[in-house]
C-alpha positions, 0 to 999 in steps of 0.5 A: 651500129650507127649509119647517118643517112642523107636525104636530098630534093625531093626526099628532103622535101617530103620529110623536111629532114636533110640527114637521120642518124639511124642505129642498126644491128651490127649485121644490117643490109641495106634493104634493114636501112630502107625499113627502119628509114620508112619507119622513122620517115613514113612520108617516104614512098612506102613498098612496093616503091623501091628507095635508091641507095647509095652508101660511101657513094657507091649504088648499092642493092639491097643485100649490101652489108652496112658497116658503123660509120657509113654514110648513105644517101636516098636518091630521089627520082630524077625527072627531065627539064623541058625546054 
């Protein structure tokens, strides 16, 4: 299967990417996407920092099933603006 995955801010910045197509075993979870995005992109926080995802624009854990066609996004760490 194939999943395109979105990077932005900082994840973009780091792997000076914006979208990767990835292909998938049709039985792929999230937690399978995280591996081979960190493969693919090894200037990604690697384990046992944990990747935020969301897919079809909906957070999902690890054990999340992914399907041909979806759209996952890698959601950095938000830090807050001062004054």
């Amino acid at each position: 299967m194939r999943v395109a995955v979105k990077l932005f801010a900082l994840y973009r910045d780091l792997t000076g990417t914006s979208e990767v197509s990835l292909e998938l075993p049709a039985e792929a979870t999230v937690a399978d996407l995280c591996r081979e995005i960190r493969r693919r992109l090894p200037a990604l926080p690697q384990e046992p920092y944990p990747l935020v995802v969301a897919v079809n624009q909906e957070y999902a854990d690890d054990e999340h099933p992914l399907q041909d066609g979806d759209e996952a996004a890698l959601i950095p760490p938000v830090s807050g603006g001062g004054r």
